[in-house]
C-alpha positions as CSV (number, residue, x, y, z in Angstrom):
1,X,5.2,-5.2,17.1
2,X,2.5,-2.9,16.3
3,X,-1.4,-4.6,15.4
4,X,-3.0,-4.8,12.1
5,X,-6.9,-4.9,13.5
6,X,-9.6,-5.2,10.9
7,X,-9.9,-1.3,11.2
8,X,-6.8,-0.7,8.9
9,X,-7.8,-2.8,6.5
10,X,-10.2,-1.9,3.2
11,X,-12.7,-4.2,2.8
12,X,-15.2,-3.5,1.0
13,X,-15.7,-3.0,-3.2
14,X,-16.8,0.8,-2.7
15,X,-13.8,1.2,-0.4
16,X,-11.6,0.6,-2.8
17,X,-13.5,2.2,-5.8
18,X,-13.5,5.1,-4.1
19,X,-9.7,5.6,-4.2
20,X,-9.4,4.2,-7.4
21,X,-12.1,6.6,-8.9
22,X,-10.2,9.9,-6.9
23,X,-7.1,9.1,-6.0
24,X,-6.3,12.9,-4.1
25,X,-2.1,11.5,-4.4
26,X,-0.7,9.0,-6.4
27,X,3.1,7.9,-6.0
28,X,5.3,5.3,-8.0
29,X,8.3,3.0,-8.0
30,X,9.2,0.2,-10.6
31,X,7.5,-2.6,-8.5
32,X,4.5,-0.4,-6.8
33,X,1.5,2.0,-7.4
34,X,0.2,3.6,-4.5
35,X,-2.9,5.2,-4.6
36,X,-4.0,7.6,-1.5
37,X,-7.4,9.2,-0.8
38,X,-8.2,11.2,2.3
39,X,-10.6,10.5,4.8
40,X,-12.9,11.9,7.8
41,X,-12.1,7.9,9.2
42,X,-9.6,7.5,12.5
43,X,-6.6,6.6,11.4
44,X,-5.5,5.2,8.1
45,X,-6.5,2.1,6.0
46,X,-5.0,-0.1,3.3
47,X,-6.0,-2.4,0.4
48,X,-3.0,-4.7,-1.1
49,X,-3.7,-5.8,-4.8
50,X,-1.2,-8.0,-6.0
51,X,-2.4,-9.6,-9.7
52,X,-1.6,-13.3,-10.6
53,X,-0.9,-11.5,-14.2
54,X,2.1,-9.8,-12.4
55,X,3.1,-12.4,-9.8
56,X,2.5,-16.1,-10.8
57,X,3.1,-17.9,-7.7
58,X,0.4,-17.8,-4.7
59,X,3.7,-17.6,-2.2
60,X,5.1,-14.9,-3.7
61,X,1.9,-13.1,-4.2
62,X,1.8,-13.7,-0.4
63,X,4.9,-12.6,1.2
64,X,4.5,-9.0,-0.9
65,X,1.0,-8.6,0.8
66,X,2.9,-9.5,4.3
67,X,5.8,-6.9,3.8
68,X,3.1,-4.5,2.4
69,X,1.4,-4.7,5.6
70,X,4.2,-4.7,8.0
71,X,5.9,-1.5,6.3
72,X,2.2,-0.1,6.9
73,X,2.0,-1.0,10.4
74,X,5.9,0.3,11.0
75,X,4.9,3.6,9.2
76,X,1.7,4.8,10.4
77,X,1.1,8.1,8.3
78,X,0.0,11.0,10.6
79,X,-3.1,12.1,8.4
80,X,-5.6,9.8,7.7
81,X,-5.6,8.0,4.7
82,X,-7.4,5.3,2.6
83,X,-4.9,3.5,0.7
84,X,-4.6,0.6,-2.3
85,X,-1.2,-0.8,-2.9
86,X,-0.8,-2.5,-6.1
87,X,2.5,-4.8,-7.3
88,X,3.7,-4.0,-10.6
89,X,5.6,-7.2,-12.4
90,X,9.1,-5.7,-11.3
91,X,7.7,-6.7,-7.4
92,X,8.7,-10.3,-8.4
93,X,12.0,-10.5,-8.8
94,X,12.5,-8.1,-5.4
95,X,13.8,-9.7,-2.5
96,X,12.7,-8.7,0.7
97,X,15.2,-6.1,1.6
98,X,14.4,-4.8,-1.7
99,X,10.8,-4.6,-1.3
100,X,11.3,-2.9,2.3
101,X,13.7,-0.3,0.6
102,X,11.2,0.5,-2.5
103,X,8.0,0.8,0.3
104,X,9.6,2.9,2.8
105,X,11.2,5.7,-0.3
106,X,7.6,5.2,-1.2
107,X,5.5,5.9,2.3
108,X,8.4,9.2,2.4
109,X,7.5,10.4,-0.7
110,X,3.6,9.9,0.4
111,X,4.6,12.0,3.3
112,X,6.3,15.0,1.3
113,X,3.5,14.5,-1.1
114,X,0.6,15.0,1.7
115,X,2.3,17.7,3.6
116,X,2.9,19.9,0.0
């Protein structure tokens, strides 16, 4: 199983202002926004934002960060990229099969996006 280090994460406020302020490709499902920003960095990063408006419960909240994450490590993107991942309310009623379908259509149409 691939790593997640500390590296691949966004951390900071600016890091994730930055993509919000100019996101260079934005792509969509009904349960996800993700917003993609290139950078000079090695290798890609990512930022989860899942709001208690959209997803009431802490352990839901939680298992959409976790398969966030591990579609992100099984799906390393080949230019480097600075990305935020936020749920949108239809994320909820997913299950995780579902959630892994929606992310992987959406990491493809990143791809097709950032190759274009």
């Amino acid at each position: 199983m691939p790593n997640f280090p500390k590296t691949a994460r966004l951390s900071r406020p600016e890091d994730y202002r930055r993509v919000f302020d100019a996101p260079a490709l934005k792509v969509s499902s009904a349960a996800f926004i993700v917003l993609a920003l290139h950078t000079k960095m090695n290798g890609s990063r990512i930022g989860v934002i899942i709001a208690k408006k959209h997803v009431k419960k802490a352990t839901r909240r939680n298992r959409l960060k976790r398969l966030v994450r591990e579609q992100f490590r099984n799906n390393r993107l080949t230019q480097n990229f600075d990305l935020v991942v936020l749920a949108r309310p239809a994320a909820d009623d997913m299950d995780n099969a579902e959630v892994m379908r929606d992310l992987t259509q959406l990491w493809a149409d990143l791809r097709r996006k950032a190759c274009a």
